[in-house]
C-alpha positions in Angstrom: 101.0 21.5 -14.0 102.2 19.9 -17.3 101.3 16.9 -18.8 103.7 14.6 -20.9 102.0 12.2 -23.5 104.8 10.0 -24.8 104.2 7.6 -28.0 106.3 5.9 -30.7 108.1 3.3 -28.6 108.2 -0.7 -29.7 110.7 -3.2 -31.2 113.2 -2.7 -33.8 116.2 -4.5 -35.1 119.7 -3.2 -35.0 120.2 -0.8 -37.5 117.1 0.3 -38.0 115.0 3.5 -37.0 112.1 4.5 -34.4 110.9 8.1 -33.8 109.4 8.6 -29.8 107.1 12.1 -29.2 106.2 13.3 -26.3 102.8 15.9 -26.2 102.6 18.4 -24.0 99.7 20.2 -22.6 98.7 22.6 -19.2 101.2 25.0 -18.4 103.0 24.6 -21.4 104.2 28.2 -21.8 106.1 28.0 -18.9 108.0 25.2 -20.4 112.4 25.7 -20.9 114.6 22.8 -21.5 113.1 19.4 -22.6 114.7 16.4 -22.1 115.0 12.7 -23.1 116.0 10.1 -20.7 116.6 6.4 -20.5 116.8 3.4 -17.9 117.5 0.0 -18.7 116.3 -3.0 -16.5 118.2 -2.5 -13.4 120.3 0.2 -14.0 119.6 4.0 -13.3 117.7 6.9 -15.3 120.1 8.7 -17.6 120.0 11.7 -20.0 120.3 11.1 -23.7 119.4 14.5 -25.0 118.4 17.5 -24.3 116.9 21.1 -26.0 116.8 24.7 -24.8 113.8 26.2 -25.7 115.6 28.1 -28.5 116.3 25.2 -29.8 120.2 24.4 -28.7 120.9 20.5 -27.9 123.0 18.4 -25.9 123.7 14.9 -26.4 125.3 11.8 -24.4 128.5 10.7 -26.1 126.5 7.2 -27.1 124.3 8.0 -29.0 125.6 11.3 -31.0 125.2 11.2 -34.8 122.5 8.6 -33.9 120.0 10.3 -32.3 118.8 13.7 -33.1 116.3 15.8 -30.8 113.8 18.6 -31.7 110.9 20.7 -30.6 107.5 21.6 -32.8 106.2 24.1 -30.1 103.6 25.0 -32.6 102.2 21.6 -31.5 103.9 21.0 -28.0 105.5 18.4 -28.8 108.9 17.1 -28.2 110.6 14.1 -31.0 113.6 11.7 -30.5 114.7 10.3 -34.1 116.8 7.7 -33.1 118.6 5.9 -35.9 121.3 3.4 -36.2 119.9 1.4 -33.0 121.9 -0.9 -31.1 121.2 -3.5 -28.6 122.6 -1.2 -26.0 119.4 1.4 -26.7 117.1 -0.9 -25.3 115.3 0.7 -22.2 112.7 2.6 -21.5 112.3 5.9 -22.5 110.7 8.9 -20.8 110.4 12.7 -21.8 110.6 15.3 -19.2 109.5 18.8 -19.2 111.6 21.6 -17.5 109.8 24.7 -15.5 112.3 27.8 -14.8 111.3 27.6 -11.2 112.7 24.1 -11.1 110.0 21.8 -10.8 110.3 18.7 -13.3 107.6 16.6 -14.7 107.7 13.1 -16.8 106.2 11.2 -19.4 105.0 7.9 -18.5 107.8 6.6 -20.4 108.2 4.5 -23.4 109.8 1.2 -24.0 111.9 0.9 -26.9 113.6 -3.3 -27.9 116.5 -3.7 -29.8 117.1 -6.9 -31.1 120.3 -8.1 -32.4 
C-alpha cells in the first residue's frame, strides 16, 4: 500500500506561480514512475507530467516550459512547479504513484483556480 498526501493547491491569477507536492509514505520503496494528472469540470483525467524514478520526465505539449516536475526521494515527495498559469490550468490536480507490478494509487487530488 502507498499513500499520497497532496498540498499546495488554491487560486492564482494568470501569470503567476503555484507549487503542488504530493507525500508519500508505506510501500514507498517499491515506488517507479510518478505522475501528475489533471481533470477539469466535466472533462476527463489527463496526464500532465511524469518522472522515472531516475529522474527522466515527460511532459503534455501544454504546459512544457511551464511546468516542471521533480522528485526529493530523500523525503518522498513528489513537486509540480507550475509557472506562467493560464485559465486553461484550472482543474483539479491529483498525484499518482506507480508500483512495477502495475498497481496505481492517487492522491486525493488538489484543486488549483486560474483567474483571468
Amino acid at each position: 500500500q502507498v499513500q499520497l498526501v497532496e498540498s499546495g493547491g488554491g487560486l492564482v491569477q494568470a501569470g503567476g506561480s503555484l507549487t503542488l507536492s504530493c507525500a508519500a509514505s508505506g510501500s514507498i520503496f517499491r515506488i517507479d514512475t510518478m505522475d501528475w494528472y489533471r481533470q477539469a469540470p466535466g472533462k476527463q483525467r489527463n496526464m500532465v507530467a511524469s518522472i522515472t524514478s531516475d529522474g527522466t520526465t515527460n511532459y503534455v505539449d501544454s504546459v512544457k516550459g511551464r511546468f516542471t516536475i521533480s522528485r526529493d526521494n530523500t523525503k518522498n515527495t513528489l513537486y509540480l512547479q507550475m509557472n506562467s498559469l493560464i485559465p486553461e490550468d484550472t482543474a483539479v490536480y491529483y498525484c499518482s504513484a506507480n508500483l512495477p507490478d502495475g498497481m496505481r494509487y492517487w492522491g486525493q487530488g488538489s484543486q488549483v483556480t486560474v483567474s483571468s
